[in-house]
C-alpha positions as CSV (number, residue, x, y, z in Angstrom):
1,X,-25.5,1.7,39.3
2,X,-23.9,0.4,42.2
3,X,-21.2,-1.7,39.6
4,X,-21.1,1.7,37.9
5,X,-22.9,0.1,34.3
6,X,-24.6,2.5,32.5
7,X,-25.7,3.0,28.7
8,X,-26.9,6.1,27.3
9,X,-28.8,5.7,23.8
10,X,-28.0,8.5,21.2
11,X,-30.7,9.8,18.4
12,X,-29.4,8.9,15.2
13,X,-27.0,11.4,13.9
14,X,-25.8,12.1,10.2
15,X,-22.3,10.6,9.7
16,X,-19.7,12.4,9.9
17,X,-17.9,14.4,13.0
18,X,-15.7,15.0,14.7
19,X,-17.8,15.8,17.5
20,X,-17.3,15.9,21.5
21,X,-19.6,14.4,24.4
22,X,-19.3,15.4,27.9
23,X,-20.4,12.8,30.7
24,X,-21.1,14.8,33.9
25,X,-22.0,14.0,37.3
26,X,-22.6,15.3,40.9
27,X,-18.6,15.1,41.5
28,X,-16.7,14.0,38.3
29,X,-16.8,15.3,34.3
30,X,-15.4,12.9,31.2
31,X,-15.0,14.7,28.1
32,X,-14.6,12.3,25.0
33,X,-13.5,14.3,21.8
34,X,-12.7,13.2,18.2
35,X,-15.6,10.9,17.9
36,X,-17.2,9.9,14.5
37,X,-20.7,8.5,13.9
38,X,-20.0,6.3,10.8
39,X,-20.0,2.4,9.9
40,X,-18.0,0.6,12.4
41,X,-17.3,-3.4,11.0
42,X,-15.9,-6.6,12.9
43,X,-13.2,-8.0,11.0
44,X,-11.9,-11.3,12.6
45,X,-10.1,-14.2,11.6
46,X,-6.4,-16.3,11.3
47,X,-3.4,-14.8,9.9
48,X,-4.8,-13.5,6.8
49,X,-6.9,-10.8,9.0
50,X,-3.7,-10.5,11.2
51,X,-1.6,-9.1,8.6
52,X,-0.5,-5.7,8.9
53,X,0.0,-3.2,6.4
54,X,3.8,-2.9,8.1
55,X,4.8,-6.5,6.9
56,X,4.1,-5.6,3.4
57,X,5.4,-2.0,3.4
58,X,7.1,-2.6,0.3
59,X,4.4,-3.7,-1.7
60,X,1.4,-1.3,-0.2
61,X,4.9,1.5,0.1
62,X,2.7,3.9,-2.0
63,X,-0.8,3.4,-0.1
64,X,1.2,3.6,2.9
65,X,2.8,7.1,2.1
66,X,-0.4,8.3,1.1
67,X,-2.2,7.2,4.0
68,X,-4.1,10.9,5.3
69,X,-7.3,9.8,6.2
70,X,-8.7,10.6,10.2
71,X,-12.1,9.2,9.2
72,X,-11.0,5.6,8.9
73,X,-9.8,4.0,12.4
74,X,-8.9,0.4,13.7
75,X,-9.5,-0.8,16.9
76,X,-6.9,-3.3,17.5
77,X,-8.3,-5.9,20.7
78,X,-5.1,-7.0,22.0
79,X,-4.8,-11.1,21.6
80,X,-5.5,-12.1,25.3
81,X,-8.0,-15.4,25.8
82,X,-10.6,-16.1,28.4
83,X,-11.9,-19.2,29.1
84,X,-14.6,-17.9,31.7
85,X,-16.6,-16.7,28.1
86,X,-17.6,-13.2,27.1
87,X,-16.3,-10.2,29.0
88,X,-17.9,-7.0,29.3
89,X,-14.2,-5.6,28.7
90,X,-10.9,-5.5,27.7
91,X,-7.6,-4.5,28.9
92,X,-5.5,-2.5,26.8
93,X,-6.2,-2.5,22.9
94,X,-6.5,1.1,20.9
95,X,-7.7,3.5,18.3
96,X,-5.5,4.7,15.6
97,X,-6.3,6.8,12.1
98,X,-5.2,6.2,9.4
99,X,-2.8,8.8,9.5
100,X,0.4,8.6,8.2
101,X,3.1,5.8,9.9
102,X,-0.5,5.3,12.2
103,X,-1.4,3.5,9.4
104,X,1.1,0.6,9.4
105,X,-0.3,-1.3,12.4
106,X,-4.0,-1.7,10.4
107,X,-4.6,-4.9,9.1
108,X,-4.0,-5.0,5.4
109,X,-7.5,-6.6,4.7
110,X,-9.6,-4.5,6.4
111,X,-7.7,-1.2,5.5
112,X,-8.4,-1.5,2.1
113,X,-12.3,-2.7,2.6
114,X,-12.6,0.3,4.7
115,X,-11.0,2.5,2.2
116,X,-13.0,1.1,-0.7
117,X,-16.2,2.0,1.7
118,X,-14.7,5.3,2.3
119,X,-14.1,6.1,-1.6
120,X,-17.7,4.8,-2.6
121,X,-20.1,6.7,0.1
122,X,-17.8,9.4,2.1
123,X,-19.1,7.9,5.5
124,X,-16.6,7.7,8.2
125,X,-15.0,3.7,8.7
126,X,-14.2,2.2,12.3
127,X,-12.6,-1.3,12.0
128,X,-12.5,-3.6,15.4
129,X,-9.6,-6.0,14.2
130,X,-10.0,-8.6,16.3
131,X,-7.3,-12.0,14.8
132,X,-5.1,-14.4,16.3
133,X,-3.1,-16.6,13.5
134,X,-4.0,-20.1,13.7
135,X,-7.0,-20.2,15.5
136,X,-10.0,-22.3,14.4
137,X,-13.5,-21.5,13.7
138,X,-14.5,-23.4,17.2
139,X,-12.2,-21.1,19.3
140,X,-14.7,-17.8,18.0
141,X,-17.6,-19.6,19.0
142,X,-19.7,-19.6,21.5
143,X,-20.2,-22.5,24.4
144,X,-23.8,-22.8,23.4
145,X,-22.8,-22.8,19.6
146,X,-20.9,-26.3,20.3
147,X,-23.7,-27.9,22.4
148,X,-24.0,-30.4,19.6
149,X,-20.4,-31.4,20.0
150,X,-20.0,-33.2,23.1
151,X,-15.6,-33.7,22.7
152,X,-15.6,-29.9,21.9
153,X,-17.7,-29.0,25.0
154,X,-15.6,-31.4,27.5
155,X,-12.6,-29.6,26.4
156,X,-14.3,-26.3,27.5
157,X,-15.3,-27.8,30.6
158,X,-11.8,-28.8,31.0
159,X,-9.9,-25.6,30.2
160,X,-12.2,-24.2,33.0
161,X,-10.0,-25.7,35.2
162,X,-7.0,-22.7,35.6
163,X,-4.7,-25.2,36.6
164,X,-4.9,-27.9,33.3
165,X,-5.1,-24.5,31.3
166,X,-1.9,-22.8,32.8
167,X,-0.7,-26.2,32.0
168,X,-1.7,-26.1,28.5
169,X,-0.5,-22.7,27.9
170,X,2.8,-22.7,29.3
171,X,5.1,-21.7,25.8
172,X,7.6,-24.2,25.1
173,X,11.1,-22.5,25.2
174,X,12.2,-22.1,21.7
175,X,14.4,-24.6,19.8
176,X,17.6,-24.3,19.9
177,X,19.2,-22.8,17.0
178,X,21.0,-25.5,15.2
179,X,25.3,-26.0,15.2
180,X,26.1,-23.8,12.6
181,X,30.3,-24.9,10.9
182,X,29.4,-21.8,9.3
183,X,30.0,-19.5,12.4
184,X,33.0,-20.8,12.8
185,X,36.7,-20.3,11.9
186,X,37.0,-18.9,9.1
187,X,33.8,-17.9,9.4
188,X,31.9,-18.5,5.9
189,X,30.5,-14.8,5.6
190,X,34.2,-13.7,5.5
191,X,34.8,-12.8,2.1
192,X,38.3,-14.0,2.5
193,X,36.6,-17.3,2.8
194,X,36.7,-19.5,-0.5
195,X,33.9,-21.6,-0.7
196,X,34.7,-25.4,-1.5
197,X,32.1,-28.3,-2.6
198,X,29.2,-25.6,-2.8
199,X,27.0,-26.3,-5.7
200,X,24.0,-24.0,-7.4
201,X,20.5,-24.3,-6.1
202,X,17.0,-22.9,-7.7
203,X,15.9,-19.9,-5.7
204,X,12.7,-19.1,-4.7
205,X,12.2,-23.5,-4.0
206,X,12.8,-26.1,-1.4
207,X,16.4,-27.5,-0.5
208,X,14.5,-30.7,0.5
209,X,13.6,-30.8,-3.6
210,X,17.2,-30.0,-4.6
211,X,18.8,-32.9,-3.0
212,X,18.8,-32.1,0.7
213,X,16.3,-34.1,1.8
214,X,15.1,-34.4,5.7
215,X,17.3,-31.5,7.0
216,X,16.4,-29.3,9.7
217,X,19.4,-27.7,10.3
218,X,21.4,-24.9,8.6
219,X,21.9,-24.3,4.9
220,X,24.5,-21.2,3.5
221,X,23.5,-19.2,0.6
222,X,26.1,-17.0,-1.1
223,X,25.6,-14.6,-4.4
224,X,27.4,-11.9,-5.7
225,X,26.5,-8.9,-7.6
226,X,28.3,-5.8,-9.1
227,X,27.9,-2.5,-7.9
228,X,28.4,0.2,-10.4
229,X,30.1,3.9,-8.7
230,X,27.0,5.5,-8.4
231,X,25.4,2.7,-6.7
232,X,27.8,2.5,-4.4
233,X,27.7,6.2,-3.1
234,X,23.3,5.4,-1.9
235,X,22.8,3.5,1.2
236,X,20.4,0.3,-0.3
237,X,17.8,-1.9,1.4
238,X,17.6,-5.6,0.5
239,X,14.3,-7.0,-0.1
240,X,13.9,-10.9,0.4
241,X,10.9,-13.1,0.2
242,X,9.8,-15.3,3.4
243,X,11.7,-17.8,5.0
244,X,11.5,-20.8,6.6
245,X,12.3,-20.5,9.8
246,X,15.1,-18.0,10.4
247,X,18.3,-16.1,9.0
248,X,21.0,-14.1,8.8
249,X,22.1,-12.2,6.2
250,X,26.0,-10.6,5.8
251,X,27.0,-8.3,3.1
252,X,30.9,-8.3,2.5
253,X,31.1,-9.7,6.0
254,X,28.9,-7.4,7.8
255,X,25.8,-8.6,9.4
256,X,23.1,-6.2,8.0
257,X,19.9,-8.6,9.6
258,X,18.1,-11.1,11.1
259,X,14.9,-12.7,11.5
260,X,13.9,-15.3,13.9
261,X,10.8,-16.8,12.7
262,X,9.1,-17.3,9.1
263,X,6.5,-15.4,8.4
264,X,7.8,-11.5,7.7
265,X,9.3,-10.6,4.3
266,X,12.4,-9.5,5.1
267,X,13.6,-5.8,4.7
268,X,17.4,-5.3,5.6
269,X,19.2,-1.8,4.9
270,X,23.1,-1.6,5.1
271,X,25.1,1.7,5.1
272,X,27.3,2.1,1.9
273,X,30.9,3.1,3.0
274,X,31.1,4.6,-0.3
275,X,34.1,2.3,-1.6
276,X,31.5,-0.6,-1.8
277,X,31.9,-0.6,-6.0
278,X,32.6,-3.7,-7.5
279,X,32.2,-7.4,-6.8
280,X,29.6,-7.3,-3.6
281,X,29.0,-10.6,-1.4
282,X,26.0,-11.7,0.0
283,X,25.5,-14.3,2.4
284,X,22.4,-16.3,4.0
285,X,22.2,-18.7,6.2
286,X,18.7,-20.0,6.4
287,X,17.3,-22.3,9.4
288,X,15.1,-24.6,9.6
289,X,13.8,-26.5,12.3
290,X,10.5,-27.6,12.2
291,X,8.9,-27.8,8.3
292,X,9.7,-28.3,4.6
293,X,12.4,-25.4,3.8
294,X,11.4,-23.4,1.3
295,X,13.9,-20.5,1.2
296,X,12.6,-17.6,-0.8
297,X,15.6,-15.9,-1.4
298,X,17.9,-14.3,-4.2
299,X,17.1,-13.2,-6.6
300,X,17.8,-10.4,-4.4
301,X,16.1,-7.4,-5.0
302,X,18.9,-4.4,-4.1
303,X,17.5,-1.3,-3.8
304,X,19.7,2.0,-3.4
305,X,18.1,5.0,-1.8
């Protein structure tokens, strides 16, 4: 007691809840409320696991909407490494429900396994979502898991060492973003700007497969759609695929977005002004610095709200 560890075993209890327990000694009292006896599953892995239902609010747009369920929760265990091995604890890391905009946060995955549970035997879900993207199988396992692999258990014994591993850790600064003629004068979003020598290129596809091979660096994309009257008075969102690595997108000269890294769909809205009918100008400028460009852009889907 004197580390204040203590574990107190409950009879088994029907599922179901909520229900409140009050710990009580001497001097102090720690009322817990909202708790759930249910199924509570570990889901853990790269990227795929990572994936929140937020980065994909366009496809899941109806589940999300719909999302009114206080019996299904995610723990999310907050991505912070330990070299030491287990802990008894964490710092930080939380409960949500999936309750409404709560619900965007949950890992895509597991939301749905958990709903499927939910939908087939009524018994209250807990999810501990613990992912970090790019991480390999040897980095969840244990030091006595690897002690028939002598190179992985030197490196262990090595990133024991907290000054090699702050070493090791410290984050490159990020690349600088490439010179762009674009951003210049005229700049190329203008739509006073004529475009001269620009040639058609295959969207969703790789520049490096369309003639541009090797280039890590800048590449402008321009299309142009009508706008009927009506369409024009609803502010719209435009929905683009992934790209590789960054962008910015203009609309009649109006920076409406950016990204700066590959891996969310993008989801840019832009205020009509109401005289927006007609002829409407997009720009892109997709950058890439460090793999094989594959721009996943326009078709643009336009969407007015």
């Amino acid at each position: 007691m004197q580390k204040g560890n203590w574990v107190a075993v409950l009879n088994p209890t029907p599922a179901g809840g909520s229900h409140t327990i009050d710990i009580s000694t001497a001097k102090d009292r720690i009322t817990i409320r909202e708790i759930l006896f249910g199924e509570v599953w570990f889901c853990s892995g790269q990227s795929n696991m990572v994936h929140q239902l937020d980065i994909h609010d366009v496809t899941y747009e109806k589940e999300i909407a719909a999302a009114n369920n206080a019996e299904i929760r995610q723990f999310w265990v907050p991505d912070v490494a330990n070299v030491d091995g287990p802990q008894a604890d964490i710092s930080g890391g939380y409960w949500k429900s999936a309750v409404g905009d709560d619900v965007r946060p949950f890992s895509a995955v597991a939301y749905f396994f958990a709903l499927k549970l939910y939908e087939k035997y009524k018994v209250p879900v807990g999810i501990i979502n613990s992912s970090v993207g790019g991480t390999p199988i040897e980095a969840w396992t244990s030091e006595e898991g690897l002690k028939n692999f002598p190179t992985h258990l030197a490196m262990i014994a090595e990133n024991k060492n907290e000054e090699i591993f702050k070493k090791k850790t410290v984050q490159a600064p990020p690349a600088p973003r490439p010179e762009d003629a674009g951003l210049g004068s005229p700049a190329w979003y203008d739509p006073a700007y004529q475009p001269k020598g620009w040639r058609p290129i295959n969207v969703p596809g790789y520049w490096e497969d369309q003639g541009l091979r090797d280039l890590n660096g800048v590449v402008w994309y321009r299309r142009t759609i009508e706008l009927t009257e009506e369409m024009a008075k609803s502010n719209s969102r435009i929905h683009l695929g992934r790209i590789v690595d960054t962008d910015e997108v203009y609309v009649n000269g109006i920076k409406v977005g950016s990204t700066g890294y590959l891996y969310p769909q993008r989801r840019y809205r832009h205020v009509s002004q109401g005289t927006w009918k007609g002829r409407q100008q997009y720009d892109c400028n997709p950058c890439n610095q460090y793999k094989k460009a594959k721009e996943v852009l326009f078709p643009t889907n336009l969407i007015c709200l």
